[in-house]
C-alpha positions as CSV (number, residue, x, y, z in Angstrom):
1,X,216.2,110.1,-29.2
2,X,215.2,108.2,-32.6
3,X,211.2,108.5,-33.1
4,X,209.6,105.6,-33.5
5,X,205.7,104.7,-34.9
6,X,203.9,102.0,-35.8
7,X,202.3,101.6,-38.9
8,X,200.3,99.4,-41.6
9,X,202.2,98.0,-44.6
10,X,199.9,99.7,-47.6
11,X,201.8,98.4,-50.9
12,X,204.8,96.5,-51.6
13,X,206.9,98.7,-54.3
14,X,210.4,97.1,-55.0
15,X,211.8,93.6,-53.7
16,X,215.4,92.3,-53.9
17,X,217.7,90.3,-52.4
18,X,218.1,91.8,-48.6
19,X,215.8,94.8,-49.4
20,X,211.9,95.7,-50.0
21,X,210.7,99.4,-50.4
22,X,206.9,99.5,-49.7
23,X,204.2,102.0,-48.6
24,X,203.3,102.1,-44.8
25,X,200.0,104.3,-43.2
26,X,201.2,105.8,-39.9
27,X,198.4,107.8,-38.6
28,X,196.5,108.0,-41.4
29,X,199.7,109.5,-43.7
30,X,201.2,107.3,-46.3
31,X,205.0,106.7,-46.0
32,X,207.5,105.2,-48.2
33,X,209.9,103.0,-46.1
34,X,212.8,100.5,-46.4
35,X,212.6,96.8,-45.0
36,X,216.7,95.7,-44.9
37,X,215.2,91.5,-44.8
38,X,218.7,90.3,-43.9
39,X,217.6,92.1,-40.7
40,X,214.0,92.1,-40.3
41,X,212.7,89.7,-42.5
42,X,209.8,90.2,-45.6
43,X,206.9,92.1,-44.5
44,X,203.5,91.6,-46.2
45,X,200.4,93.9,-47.3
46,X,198.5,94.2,-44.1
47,X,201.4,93.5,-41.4
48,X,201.4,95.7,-38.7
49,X,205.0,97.3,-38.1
50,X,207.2,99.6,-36.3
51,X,209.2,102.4,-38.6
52,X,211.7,104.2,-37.7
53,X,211.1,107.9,-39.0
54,X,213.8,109.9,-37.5
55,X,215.6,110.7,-40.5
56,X,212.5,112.0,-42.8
57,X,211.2,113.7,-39.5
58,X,214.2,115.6,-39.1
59,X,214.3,116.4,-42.9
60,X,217.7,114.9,-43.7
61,X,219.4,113.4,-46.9
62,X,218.0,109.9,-45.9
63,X,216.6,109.1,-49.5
64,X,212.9,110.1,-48.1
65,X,211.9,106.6,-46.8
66,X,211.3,105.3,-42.8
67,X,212.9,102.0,-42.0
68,X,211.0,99.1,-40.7
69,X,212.5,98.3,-37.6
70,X,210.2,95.1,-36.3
71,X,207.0,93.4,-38.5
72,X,204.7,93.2,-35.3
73,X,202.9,90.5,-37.3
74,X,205.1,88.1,-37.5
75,X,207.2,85.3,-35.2
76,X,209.9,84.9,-37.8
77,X,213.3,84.6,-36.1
78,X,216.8,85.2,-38.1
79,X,219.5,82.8,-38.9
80,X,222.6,83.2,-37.6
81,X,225.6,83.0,-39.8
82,X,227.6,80.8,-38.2
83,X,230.4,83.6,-37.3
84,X,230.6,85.4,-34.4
85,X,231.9,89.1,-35.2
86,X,229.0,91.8,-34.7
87,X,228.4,94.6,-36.4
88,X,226.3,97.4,-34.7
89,X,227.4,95.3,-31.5
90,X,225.9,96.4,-28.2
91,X,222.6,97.9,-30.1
92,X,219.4,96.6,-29.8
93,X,219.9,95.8,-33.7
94,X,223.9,94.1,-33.4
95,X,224.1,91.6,-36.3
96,X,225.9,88.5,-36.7
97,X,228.4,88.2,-39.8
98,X,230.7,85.7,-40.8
99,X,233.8,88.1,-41.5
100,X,236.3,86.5,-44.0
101,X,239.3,87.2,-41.5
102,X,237.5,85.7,-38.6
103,X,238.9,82.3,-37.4
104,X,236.0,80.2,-38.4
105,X,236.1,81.9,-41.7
106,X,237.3,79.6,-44.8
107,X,239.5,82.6,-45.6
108,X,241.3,82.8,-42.4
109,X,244.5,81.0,-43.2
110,X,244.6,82.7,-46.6
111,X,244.7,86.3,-44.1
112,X,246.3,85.1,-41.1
113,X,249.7,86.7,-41.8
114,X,248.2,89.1,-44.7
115,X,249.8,92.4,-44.2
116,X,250.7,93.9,-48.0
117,X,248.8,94.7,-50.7
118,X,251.8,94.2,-53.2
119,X,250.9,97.5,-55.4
120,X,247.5,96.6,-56.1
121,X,245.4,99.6,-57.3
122,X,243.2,100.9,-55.0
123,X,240.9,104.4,-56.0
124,X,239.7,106.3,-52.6
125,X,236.5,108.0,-53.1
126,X,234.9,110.8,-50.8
127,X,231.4,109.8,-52.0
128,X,229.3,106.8,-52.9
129,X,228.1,108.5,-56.3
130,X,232.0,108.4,-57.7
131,X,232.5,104.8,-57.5
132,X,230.1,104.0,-60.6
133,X,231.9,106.9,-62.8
134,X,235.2,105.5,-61.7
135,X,234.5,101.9,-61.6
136,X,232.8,101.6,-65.4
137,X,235.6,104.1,-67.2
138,X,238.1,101.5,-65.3
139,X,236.2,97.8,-66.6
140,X,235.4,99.7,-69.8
141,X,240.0,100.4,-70.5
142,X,240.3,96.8,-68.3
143,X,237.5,94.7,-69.4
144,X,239.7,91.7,-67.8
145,X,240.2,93.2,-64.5
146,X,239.0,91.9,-61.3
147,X,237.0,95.1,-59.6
148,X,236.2,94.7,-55.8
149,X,234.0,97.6,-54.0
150,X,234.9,98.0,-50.7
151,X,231.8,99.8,-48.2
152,X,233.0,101.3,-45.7
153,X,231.1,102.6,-42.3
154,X,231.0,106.8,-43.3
155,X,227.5,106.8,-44.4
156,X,225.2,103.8,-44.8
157,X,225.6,100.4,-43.3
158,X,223.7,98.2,-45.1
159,X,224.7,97.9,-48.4
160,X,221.3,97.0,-49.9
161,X,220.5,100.6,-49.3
162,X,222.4,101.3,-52.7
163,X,220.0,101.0,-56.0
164,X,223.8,101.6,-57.4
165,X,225.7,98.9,-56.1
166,X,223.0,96.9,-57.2
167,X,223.0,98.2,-60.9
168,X,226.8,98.0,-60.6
169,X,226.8,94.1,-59.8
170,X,224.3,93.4,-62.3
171,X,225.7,95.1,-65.1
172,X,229.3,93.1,-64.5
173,X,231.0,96.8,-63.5
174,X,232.1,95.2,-60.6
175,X,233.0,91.7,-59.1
176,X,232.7,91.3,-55.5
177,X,231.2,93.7,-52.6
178,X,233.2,93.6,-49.6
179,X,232.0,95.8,-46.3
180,X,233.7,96.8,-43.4
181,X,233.4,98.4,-40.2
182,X,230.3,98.3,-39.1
183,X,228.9,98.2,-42.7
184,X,227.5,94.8,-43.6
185,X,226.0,92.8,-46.0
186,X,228.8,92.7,-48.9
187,X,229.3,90.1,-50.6
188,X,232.1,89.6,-48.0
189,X,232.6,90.8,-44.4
190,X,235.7,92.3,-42.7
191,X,236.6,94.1,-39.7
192,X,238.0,97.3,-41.0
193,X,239.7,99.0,-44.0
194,X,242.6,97.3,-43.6
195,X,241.9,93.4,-43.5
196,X,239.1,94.7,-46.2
197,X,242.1,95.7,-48.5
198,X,243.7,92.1,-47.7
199,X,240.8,90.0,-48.9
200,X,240.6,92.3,-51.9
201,X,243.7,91.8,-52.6
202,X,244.4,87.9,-51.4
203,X,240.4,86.5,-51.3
204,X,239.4,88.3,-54.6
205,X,242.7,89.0,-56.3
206,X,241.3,92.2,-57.5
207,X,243.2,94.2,-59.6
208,X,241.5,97.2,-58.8
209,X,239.4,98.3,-55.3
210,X,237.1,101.1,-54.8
211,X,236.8,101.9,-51.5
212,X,234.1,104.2,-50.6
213,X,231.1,104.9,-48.1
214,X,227.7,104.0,-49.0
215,X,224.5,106.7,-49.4
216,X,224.2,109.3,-47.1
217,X,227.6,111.2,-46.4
218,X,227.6,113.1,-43.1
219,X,228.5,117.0,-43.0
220,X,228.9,119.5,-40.4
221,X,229.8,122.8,-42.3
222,X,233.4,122.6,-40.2
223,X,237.1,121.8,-41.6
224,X,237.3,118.0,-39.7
225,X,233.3,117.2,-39.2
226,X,232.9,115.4,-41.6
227,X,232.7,112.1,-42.7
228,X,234.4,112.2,-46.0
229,X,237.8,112.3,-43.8
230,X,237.9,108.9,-43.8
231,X,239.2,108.9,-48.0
232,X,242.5,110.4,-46.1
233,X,242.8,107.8,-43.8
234,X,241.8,104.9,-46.9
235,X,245.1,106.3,-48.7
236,X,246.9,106.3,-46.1
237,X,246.1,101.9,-45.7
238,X,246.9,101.6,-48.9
239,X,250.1,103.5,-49.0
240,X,251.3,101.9,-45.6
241,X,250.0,97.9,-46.8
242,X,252.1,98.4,-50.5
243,X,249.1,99.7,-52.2
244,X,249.3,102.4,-55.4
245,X,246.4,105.0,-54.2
246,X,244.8,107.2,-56.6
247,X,241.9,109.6,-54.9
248,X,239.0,110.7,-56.9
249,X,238.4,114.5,-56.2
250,X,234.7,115.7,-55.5
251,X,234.7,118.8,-58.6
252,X,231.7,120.9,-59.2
253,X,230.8,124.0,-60.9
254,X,227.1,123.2,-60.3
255,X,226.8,122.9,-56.6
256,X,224.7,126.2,-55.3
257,X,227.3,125.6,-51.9
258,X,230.5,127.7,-52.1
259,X,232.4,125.3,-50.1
260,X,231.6,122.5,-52.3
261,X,232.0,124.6,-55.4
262,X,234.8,123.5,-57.8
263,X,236.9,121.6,-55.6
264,X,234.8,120.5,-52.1
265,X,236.3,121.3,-49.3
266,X,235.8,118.2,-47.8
267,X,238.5,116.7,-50.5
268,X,240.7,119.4,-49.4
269,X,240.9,118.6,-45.6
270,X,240.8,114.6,-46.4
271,X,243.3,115.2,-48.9
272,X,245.7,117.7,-46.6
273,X,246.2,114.3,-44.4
274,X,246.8,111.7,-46.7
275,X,250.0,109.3,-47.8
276,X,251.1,110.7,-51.0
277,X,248.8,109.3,-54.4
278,X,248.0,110.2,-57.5
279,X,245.3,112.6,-57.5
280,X,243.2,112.5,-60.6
281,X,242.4,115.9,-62.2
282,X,240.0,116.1,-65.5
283,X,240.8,118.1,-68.1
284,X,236.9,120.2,-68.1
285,X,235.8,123.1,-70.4
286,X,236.5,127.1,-70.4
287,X,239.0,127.0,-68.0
288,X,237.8,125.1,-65.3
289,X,241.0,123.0,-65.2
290,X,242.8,125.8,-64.4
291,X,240.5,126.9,-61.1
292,X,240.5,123.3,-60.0
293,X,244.5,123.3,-60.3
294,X,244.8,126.7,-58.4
295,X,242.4,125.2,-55.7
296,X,244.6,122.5,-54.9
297,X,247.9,124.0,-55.1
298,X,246.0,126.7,-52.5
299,X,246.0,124.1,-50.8
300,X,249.2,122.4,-51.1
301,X,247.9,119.3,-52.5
302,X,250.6,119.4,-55.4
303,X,253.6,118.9,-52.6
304,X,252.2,116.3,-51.1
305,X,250.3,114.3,-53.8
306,X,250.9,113.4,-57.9
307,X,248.5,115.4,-59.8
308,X,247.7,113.8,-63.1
309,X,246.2,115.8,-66.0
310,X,243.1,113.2,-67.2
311,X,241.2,113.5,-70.5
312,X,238.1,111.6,-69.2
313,X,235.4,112.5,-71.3
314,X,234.8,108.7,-72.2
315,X,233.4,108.5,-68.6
316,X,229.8,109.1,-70.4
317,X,230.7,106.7,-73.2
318,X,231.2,104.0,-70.2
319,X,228.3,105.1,-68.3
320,X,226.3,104.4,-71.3
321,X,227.5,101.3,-72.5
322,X,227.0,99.7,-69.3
323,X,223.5,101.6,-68.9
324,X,224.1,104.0,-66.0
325,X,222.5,106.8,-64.6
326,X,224.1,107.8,-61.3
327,X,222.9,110.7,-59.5
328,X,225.3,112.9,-57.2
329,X,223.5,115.0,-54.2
330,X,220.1,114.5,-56.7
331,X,222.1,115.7,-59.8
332,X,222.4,113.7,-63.0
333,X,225.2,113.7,-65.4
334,X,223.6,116.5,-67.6
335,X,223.2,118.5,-64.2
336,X,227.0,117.9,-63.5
337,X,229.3,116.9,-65.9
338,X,232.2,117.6,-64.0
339,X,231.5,115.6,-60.8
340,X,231.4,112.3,-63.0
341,X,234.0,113.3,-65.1
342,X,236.7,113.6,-61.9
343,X,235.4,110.6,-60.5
344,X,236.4,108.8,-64.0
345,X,239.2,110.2,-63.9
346,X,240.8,108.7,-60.8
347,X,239.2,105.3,-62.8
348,X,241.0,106.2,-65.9
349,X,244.5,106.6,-63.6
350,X,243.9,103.4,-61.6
351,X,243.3,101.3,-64.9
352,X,246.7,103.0,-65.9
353,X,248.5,101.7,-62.7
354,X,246.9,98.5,-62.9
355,X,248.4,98.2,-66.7
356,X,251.5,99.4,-65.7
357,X,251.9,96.6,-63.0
358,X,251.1,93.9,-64.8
Protein backbone atom coordinates (compact mmCIF):
# COMPACT_ATOMS: atom_id res chain seq x y z
CA UNK A 1 0.00 0.00 0.00
CA UNK A 2 1.54 3.66 -0.93
CA UNK A 3 1.86 5.79 2.45
CA UNK A 4 0.40 8.81 2.39
CA UNK A 5 0.83 12.16 4.92
CA UNK A 6 -0.20 15.45 4.96
CA UNK A 7 1.92 18.14 5.30
CA UNK A 8 2.63 22.08 5.19
CA UNK A 9 4.30 23.59 2.10
CA UNK A 10 7.60 25.28 4.00
CA UNK A 11 9.56 26.89 0.93
CA UNK A 12 9.16 26.94 -2.74
CA UNK A 13 12.75 25.89 -4.23
CA UNK A 14 12.50 25.44 -8.10
CA UNK A 15 9.54 26.28 -10.53
CA UNK A 16 9.10 25.39 -14.25
CA UNK A 17 6.87 24.65 -16.69
CA UNK A 18 4.72 21.42 -15.26
CA UNK A 19 6.97 21.09 -12.22
CA UNK A 20 7.77 22.86 -8.65
CA UNK A 21 10.30 21.27 -6.01
CA UNK A 22 9.56 22.85 -2.54
CA UNK A 23 10.02 21.99 1.12
CA UNK A 24 7.03 20.47 3.00
CA UNK A 25 6.89 19.91 7.20
CA UNK A 26 5.25 16.50 7.84
CA UNK A 27 5.16 15.94 11.41
CA UNK A 28 7.47 18.25 12.36
CA UNK A 29 10.38 16.84 9.73
CA UNK A 30 11.21 18.84 6.70
CA UNK A 31 10.85 17.11 3.28
CA UNK A 32 11.79 17.93 -0.09
CA UNK A 33 8.97 17.03 -2.50
CA UNK A 34 7.86 17.40 -6.22
CA UNK A 35 4.54 19.09 -7.34
CA UNK A 36 4.01 17.67 -11.27
CA UNK A 37 1.38 21.14 -11.89
CA UNK A 38 0.05 19.61 -15.06
CA UNK A 39 -1.44 17.31 -12.46
CA UNK A 40 -1.99 19.05 -9.34
CA UNK A 41 -1.76 22.45 -9.95
CA UNK A 42 0.89 25.29 -8.07
CA UNK A 43 0.97 25.04 -4.50
CA UNK A 44 1.86 28.03 -2.31
CA UNK A 45 3.96 28.77 1.04
CA UNK A 46 1.47 27.89 3.70
CA UNK A 47 -0.98 25.37 1.67
CA UNK A 48 -1.79 22.39 3.44
CA UNK A 49 -1.12 19.09 1.26
CA UNK A 50 -1.13 15.50 0.92
CA UNK A 51 2.56 13.87 -0.12
CA UNK A 52 3.03 10.78 -1.17
CA UNK A 53 6.28 9.34 0.64
CA UNK A 54 6.37 5.85 -0.37
CA UNK A 55 9.40 5.96 -2.33
CA UNK A 56 11.86 7.92 0.24
CA UNK A 57 10.20 5.77 3.05
CA UNK A 58 11.13 2.66 1.48
CA UNK A 59 14.64 4.14 0.66
CA UNK A 60 14.59 3.75 -3.06
CA UNK A 61 16.33 5.56 -6.15
CA UNK A 62 13.34 8.11 -6.27
CA UNK A 63 15.66 11.28 -6.41
CA UNK A 64 14.94 11.77 -2.44
CA UNK A 65 11.74 13.98 -2.81
CA UNK A 66 7.80 13.02 -1.79
CA UNK A 67 5.20 13.95 -4.40
CA UNK A 68 2.35 16.13 -3.76
CA UNK A 69 -0.46 14.26 -4.49
CA UNK A 70 -3.64 16.88 -3.62
CA UNK A 71 -3.02 20.90 -2.33
CA UNK A 72 -5.81 20.53 0.46
CA UNK A 73 -5.95 24.36 0.21
CA UNK A 74 -7.11 24.91 -2.80
CA UNK A 75 -10.44 24.36 -5.24
CA UNK A 76 -8.52 24.66 -8.43
CA UNK A 77 -9.85 22.13 -10.99
CA UNK A 78 -7.70 20.89 -14.18
CA UNK A 79 -8.40 21.53 -17.82
CA UNK A 80 -9.01 18.92 -19.90
CA UNK A 81 -7.17 18.62 -23.09
CA UNK A 82 -9.69 18.19 -25.39
CA UNK A 83 -8.61 14.38 -26.18
CA UNK A 84 -9.78 11.52 -24.76
CA UNK A 85 -6.86 8.84 -24.46
CA UNK A 86 -5.80 8.32 -20.66
CA UNK A 87 -2.83 7.70 -19.34
CA UNK A 88 -2.61 6.04 -15.74
CA UNK A 89 -6.36 5.11 -16.79
CA UNK A 90 -8.46 3.45 -14.04
CA UNK A 91 -6.23 5.23 -11.16
CA UNK A 92 -7.44 7.62 -8.94
CA UNK A 93 -4.79 9.92 -10.85
CA UNK A 94 -5.74 8.75 -14.90
CA UNK A 95 -4.99 11.89 -16.96
CA UNK A 96 -6.34 13.20 -20.04
CA UNK A 97 -3.94 13.70 -23.10
CA UNK A 98 -4.47 14.64 -26.52
CA UNK A 99 -2.38 11.87 -28.23
CA UNK A 100 -1.13 12.92 -31.77
CA UNK A 101 -2.57 9.59 -33.30
CA UNK A 102 -5.85 9.95 -31.63
CA UNK A 103 -8.84 10.77 -34.02
CA UNK A 104 -9.42 14.29 -32.81
CA UNK A 105 -5.74 14.83 -33.06
CA UNK A 106 -4.57 17.35 -35.93
CA UNK A 107 -2.06 14.68 -36.67
CA UNK A 108 -4.41 11.85 -37.27
CA UNK A 109 -4.63 11.80 -41.05
CA UNK A 110 -0.86 12.44 -41.24
CA UNK A 111 -0.74 8.67 -39.07
CA UNK A 112 -3.79 7.03 -40.04
CA UNK A 113 -2.04 4.49 -42.45
CA UNK A 114 1.58 5.22 -40.89
CA UNK A 115 3.26 2.00 -40.59
CA UNK A 116 7.19 2.53 -41.75
CA UNK A 117 9.75 4.41 -40.60
CA UNK A 118 11.65 4.50 -43.97
CA UNK A 119 15.36 3.92 -42.38
CA UNK A 120 15.16 6.76 -40.07
CA UNK A 121 17.74 6.49 -37.31
CA UNK A 122 16.65 5.59 -34.22
CA UNK A 123 19.34 4.99 -30.99
CA UNK A 124 17.72 2.53 -28.13
CA UNK A 125 18.99 3.38 -24.83
CA UNK A 126 18.72 1.23 -21.52
CA UNK A 127 18.90 4.27 -19.36
CA UNK A 128 17.73 7.96 -19.19
CA UNK A 129 21.36 9.17 -18.34
CA UNK A 130 22.70 7.97 -22.06
CA UNK A 131 20.41 9.99 -24.04
CA UNK A 132 22.26 13.40 -23.30
CA UNK A 133 25.82 11.75 -24.09
CA UNK A 134 24.26 10.31 -27.19
CA UNK A 135 22.05 13.00 -28.20
CA UNK A 136 24.82 16.09 -28.00
CA UNK A 137 27.89 13.93 -29.71
CA UNK A 138 24.96 13.33 -32.45
CA UNK A 139 23.66 17.45 -32.91
CA UNK A 140 27.31 18.35 -32.32
CA UNK A 141 28.54 15.89 -36.05
CA UNK A 142 24.66 16.86 -37.34
CA UNK A 143 24.13 20.37 -36.28
CA UNK A 144 21.18 20.35 -38.97
CA UNK A 145 19.48 17.29 -37.85
CA UNK A 146 16.01 17.11 -36.45
CA UNK A 147 16.50 15.16 -32.89
CA UNK A 148 13.16 13.78 -31.24
CA UNK A 149 13.34 12.01 -27.61
CA UNK A 150 11.02 9.58 -27.22
CA UNK A 151 9.88 8.70 -23.11
CA UNK A 152 8.91 5.72 -22.76
CA UNK A 153 6.79 4.04 -19.66
CA UNK A 154 10.13 1.93 -17.92
CA UNK A 155 10.81 4.35 -15.24
CA UNK A 156 9.26 7.72 -14.80
CA UNK A 157 6.00 8.93 -16.20
CA UNK A 158 5.98 12.44 -16.12
CA UNK A 159 8.55 13.83 -18.03
CA UNK A 160 8.99 16.99 -15.98
CA UNK A 161 10.67 14.75 -13.59
CA UNK A 162 13.93 15.02 -15.78
CA UNK A 163 16.24 18.30 -14.83
CA UNK A 164 17.95 16.63 -18.09
CA UNK A 165 15.35 16.72 -20.64
CA UNK A 166 14.84 20.04 -19.55
CA UNK A 167 18.66 21.13 -20.00
CA UNK A 168 18.53 19.14 -23.18
CA UNK A 169 15.49 21.31 -24.79
CA UNK A 170 16.92 24.38 -23.62
CA UNK A 171 20.26 23.96 -24.82
CA UNK A 172 18.81 23.12 -28.62
CA UNK A 173 20.31 19.24 -28.10
CA UNK A 174 17.11 18.18 -28.94
CA UNK A 175 13.89 19.22 -30.90
CA UNK A 176 10.74 17.75 -29.79
CA UNK A 177 9.75 15.43 -26.64
CA UNK A 178 7.37 12.83 -27.50
CA UNK A 179 6.06 10.24 -24.54
CA UNK A 180 4.37 7.20 -24.75
CA UNK A 181 2.78 4.51 -22.89
CA UNK A 182 1.60 5.65 -20.04
CA UNK A 183 4.44 8.34 -19.91
CA UNK A 184 3.01 11.83 -20.41
CA UNK A 185 3.62 15.27 -20.75
CA UNK A 186 6.04 15.32 -24.00
CA UNK A 187 5.87 17.69 -26.11
CA UNK A 188 3.66 15.20 -27.94
CA UNK A 189 1.50 12.21 -26.78
CA UNK A 190 1.24 8.67 -28.26
CA UNK A 191 -0.09 5.43 -27.37
CA UNK A 192 2.97 3.23 -27.55
CA UNK A 193 6.50 2.84 -29.01
CA UNK A 194 5.33 2.20 -32.18
CA UNK A 195 2.90 5.11 -33.24
CA UNK A 196 5.62 7.16 -31.10
CA UNK A 197 8.29 6.13 -33.78
CA UNK A 198 5.61 7.21 -36.59
CA UNK A 199 5.10 10.85 -35.41
CA UNK A 200 8.89 10.97 -35.06
CA UNK A 201 9.31 10.04 -38.12
CA UNK A 202 6.00 11.67 -40.08
CA UNK A 203 4.95 14.61 -37.29
CA UNK A 204 8.59 15.68 -36.53
CA UNK A 205 10.55 14.41 -39.57
CA UNK A 206 13.34 13.66 -37.20
CA UNK A 207 16.25 12.45 -38.48
CA UNK A 208 17.37 10.93 -35.49
CA UNK A 209 15.14 9.49 -32.25
CA UNK A 210 16.26 8.55 -28.84
CA UNK A 211 14.04 6.39 -27.39
CA UNK A 212 14.53 5.85 -23.75
CA UNK A 213 12.83 5.60 -20.22
CA UNK A 214 12.85 8.53 -17.96
CA UNK A 215 14.66 8.62 -14.19
CA UNK A 216 14.29 5.87 -12.15
CA UNK A 217 15.04 2.43 -13.91
CA UNK A 218 13.54 -0.61 -12.11
CA UNK A 219 15.89 -3.70 -11.13
CA UNK A 220 15.28 -6.96 -9.57
CA UNK A 221 18.85 -8.60 -9.45
CA UNK A 222 17.25 -11.52 -11.91
CA UNK A 223 18.05 -12.18 -15.89
CA UNK A 224 14.35 -10.77 -17.19
CA UNK A 225 13.16 -8.37 -14.03
CA UNK A 226 14.03 -5.66 -15.17
CA UNK A 227 12.92 -2.82 -16.81
CA UNK A 228 15.69 -2.03 -19.09
CA UNK A 229 14.21 -5.07 -21.33
CA UNK A 230 12.15 -2.87 -23.01
CA UNK A 231 15.61 -1.37 -25.24
CA UNK A 232 15.18 -5.11 -26.84
CA UNK A 233 11.81 -4.72 -27.59
CA UNK A 234 12.41 -0.64 -28.94
CA UNK A 235 14.90 -2.38 -31.63
CA UNK A 236 12.93 -4.70 -32.45
CA UNK A 237 9.97 -1.52 -33.59
CA UNK A 238 12.35 -0.10 -35.26
CA UNK A 239 13.76 -2.94 -37.21
CA UNK A 240 10.17 -4.34 -37.98
CA UNK A 241 8.64 -0.38 -39.05
CA UNK A 242 12.01 0.08 -41.64
CA UNK A 243 13.94 1.72 -38.98
CA UNK A 244 18.16 1.55 -38.85
CA UNK A 245 18.63 0.72 -34.81
CA UNK A 246 21.74 1.46 -33.15
CA UNK A 247 21.65 0.46 -29.20
CA UNK A 248 23.84 2.27 -26.78
CA UNK A 249 25.48 -0.27 -24.36
CA UNK A 250 25.44 0.47 -20.47
CA UNK A 251 29.72 0.12 -19.91
CA UNK A 252 31.29 0.67 -16.63
CA UNK A 253 34.45 0.02 -14.91
CA UNK A 254 33.28 2.13 -12.03
CA UNK A 255 30.18 0.46 -10.84
CA UNK A 256 30.99 -1.28 -7.23
CA UNK A 257 28.03 -4.00 -8.73
CA UNK A 258 29.63 -7.02 -10.49
CA UNK A 259 26.73 -7.46 -12.70
CA UNK A 260 26.73 -4.07 -13.84
CA UNK A 261 30.50 -4.01 -14.08
CA UNK A 262 31.90 -3.52 -17.67
CA UNK A 263 29.11 -4.52 -19.69
CA UNK A 264 25.56 -4.50 -17.47
CA UNK A 265 23.88 -7.35 -17.54
CA UNK A 266 20.78 -5.80 -18.15
CA UNK A 267 22.20 -4.83 -21.81
CA UNK A 268 23.08 -8.41 -22.18
CA UNK A 269 19.57 -9.91 -21.64
CA UNK A 270 17.81 -6.84 -23.55
CA UNK A 271 20.31 -7.20 -26.19
CA UNK A 272 20.13 -11.34 -26.39
CA UNK A 273 16.30 -10.50 -27.75
CA UNK A 274 16.65 -7.93 -30.03
CA UNK A 275 16.26 -7.40 -34.17
CA UNK A 276 19.77 -7.25 -35.39
CA UNK A 277 21.46 -3.26 -34.97
CA UNK A 278 24.44 -1.79 -34.79
CA UNK A 279 25.80 -1.96 -31.39
CA UNK A 280 28.06 0.87 -30.51
CA UNK A 281 31.31 -0.07 -28.75
CA UNK A 282 33.93 2.85 -27.56
CA UNK A 283 37.27 2.48 -28.08
CA UNK A 284 38.33 3.07 -23.83
CA UNK A 285 41.78 2.97 -22.22
CA UNK A 286 44.31 -0.07 -21.02
CA UNK A 287 42.37 -2.61 -22.54
CA UNK A 288 39.04 -2.10 -21.64
CA UNK A 289 37.82 -2.48 -25.22
CA UNK A 290 39.05 -5.70 -25.25
CA UNK A 291 36.91 -7.02 -21.86
CA UNK A 292 33.85 -5.14 -23.22
CA UNK A 293 34.38 -7.15 -26.66
CA UNK A 294 34.84 -10.59 -24.88
CA UNK A 295 31.72 -9.74 -22.76
CA UNK A 296 29.52 -9.56 -25.58
CA UNK A 297 30.79 -12.17 -27.74
CA UNK A 298 30.27 -14.35 -24.25
CA UNK A 299 27.33 -13.50 -24.96
CA UNK A 300 26.73 -13.97 -28.51
CA UNK A 301 25.88 -10.43 -29.13
CA UNK A 302 28.39 -10.35 -32.25
CA UNK A 303 26.04 -13.12 -34.19
CA UNK A 304 23.20 -11.45 -33.82
CA UNK A 305 24.03 -7.73 -33.85
CA UNK A 306 26.82 -5.25 -35.91
CA UNK A 307 29.45 -4.27 -33.47
CA UNK A 308 31.12 -1.07 -34.50
CA UNK A 309 34.47 -0.04 -33.14
CA UNK A 310 33.76 3.91 -32.01
CA UNK A 311 36.41 6.50 -31.13
CA UNK A 312 34.12 8.75 -29.05
CA UNK A 313 36.18 10.62 -26.93
CA UNK A 314 34.53 13.98 -28.41
CA UNK A 315 31.52 12.89 -26.29
CA UNK A 316 33.11 15.37 -23.46
CA UNK A 317 33.96 17.99 -26.03
CA UNK A 318 29.99 17.96 -26.88
CA UNK A 319 28.97 17.80 -23.40
CA UNK A 320 30.81 20.81 -22.85
CA UNK A 321 30.04 22.90 -25.64
CA UNK A 322 26.45 22.51 -25.03
CA UNK A 323 27.07 22.87 -21.13
CA UNK A 324 26.30 19.44 -19.71
CA UNK A 325 26.69 17.72 -16.76
CA UNK A 326 24.80 14.42 -16.67
CA UNK A 327 24.95 12.24 -13.82
CA UNK A 328 24.57 8.21 -14.24
CA UNK A 329 23.32 6.27 -10.91
CA UNK A 330 24.84 9.64 -8.92
CA UNK A 331 28.14 9.48 -11.03
CA UNK A 332 29.50 12.30 -13.04
CA UNK A 333 31.60 12.13 -16.06
CA UNK A 334 34.96 12.30 -14.13
CA UNK A 335 33.45 9.39 -11.85
CA UNK A 336 32.72 7.35 -15.17
CA UNK A 337 34.12 8.11 -18.21
CA UNK A 338 33.19 5.10 -19.81
CA UNK A 339 29.44 5.14 -19.30
CA UNK A 340 29.21 8.52 -21.36
CA UNK A 341 31.61 7.52 -23.64
CA UNK A 342 29.37 4.28 -24.91
CA UNK A 343 26.44 6.21 -24.77
CA UNK A 344 28.15 8.69 -27.36
CA UNK A 345 29.14 6.24 -29.10
CA UNK A 346 25.77 4.75 -30.23
CA UNK A 347 25.24 8.93 -30.99
CA UNK A 348 28.39 9.01 -32.96
CA UNK A 349 26.98 5.73 -35.16
CA UNK A 350 23.47 7.05 -35.54
CA UNK A 351 24.79 10.52 -36.87
CA UNK A 352 26.81 8.06 -39.29
CA UNK A 353 23.53 6.29 -40.42
CA UNK A 354 21.69 9.40 -40.63
CA UNK A 355 24.66 10.81 -43.14
CA UNK A 356 24.73 7.86 -44.93
CA UNK A 357 20.86 8.07 -45.76
CA UNK A 358 20.67 11.19 -46.83
Amino acid sequence: MPRFRTGVVSRILDQRSDVMRVLVIVDDELRRATVFTRVTGTVSEGDSVVVNTTGVDLELGTGGDDFVMWNLASNEAGELSGGHILKLRYTPWQIDTMSAEAPESPHHDLLAEANSIEGMSVVACGLHSQVAAGAAVARHLRTDARIVYIMTDGAALPIAHSNLVASLKSSGVIDTTITCGHAFGGDLECVNVFSALATAKWVCKADIAFVAMGPGIVGTKTYFGHTEMEQGQVLNAVWAMGGVGTAALRISFAESRDRHRVVSHHSIAALRFAASSALAVPLLERGKTDEVVAKLTGAGLDRIHDLRMVDSHGTFEALKAFDLAPETMGRTVDDDPDFFLAAGAAGIVAAQLTAQDS
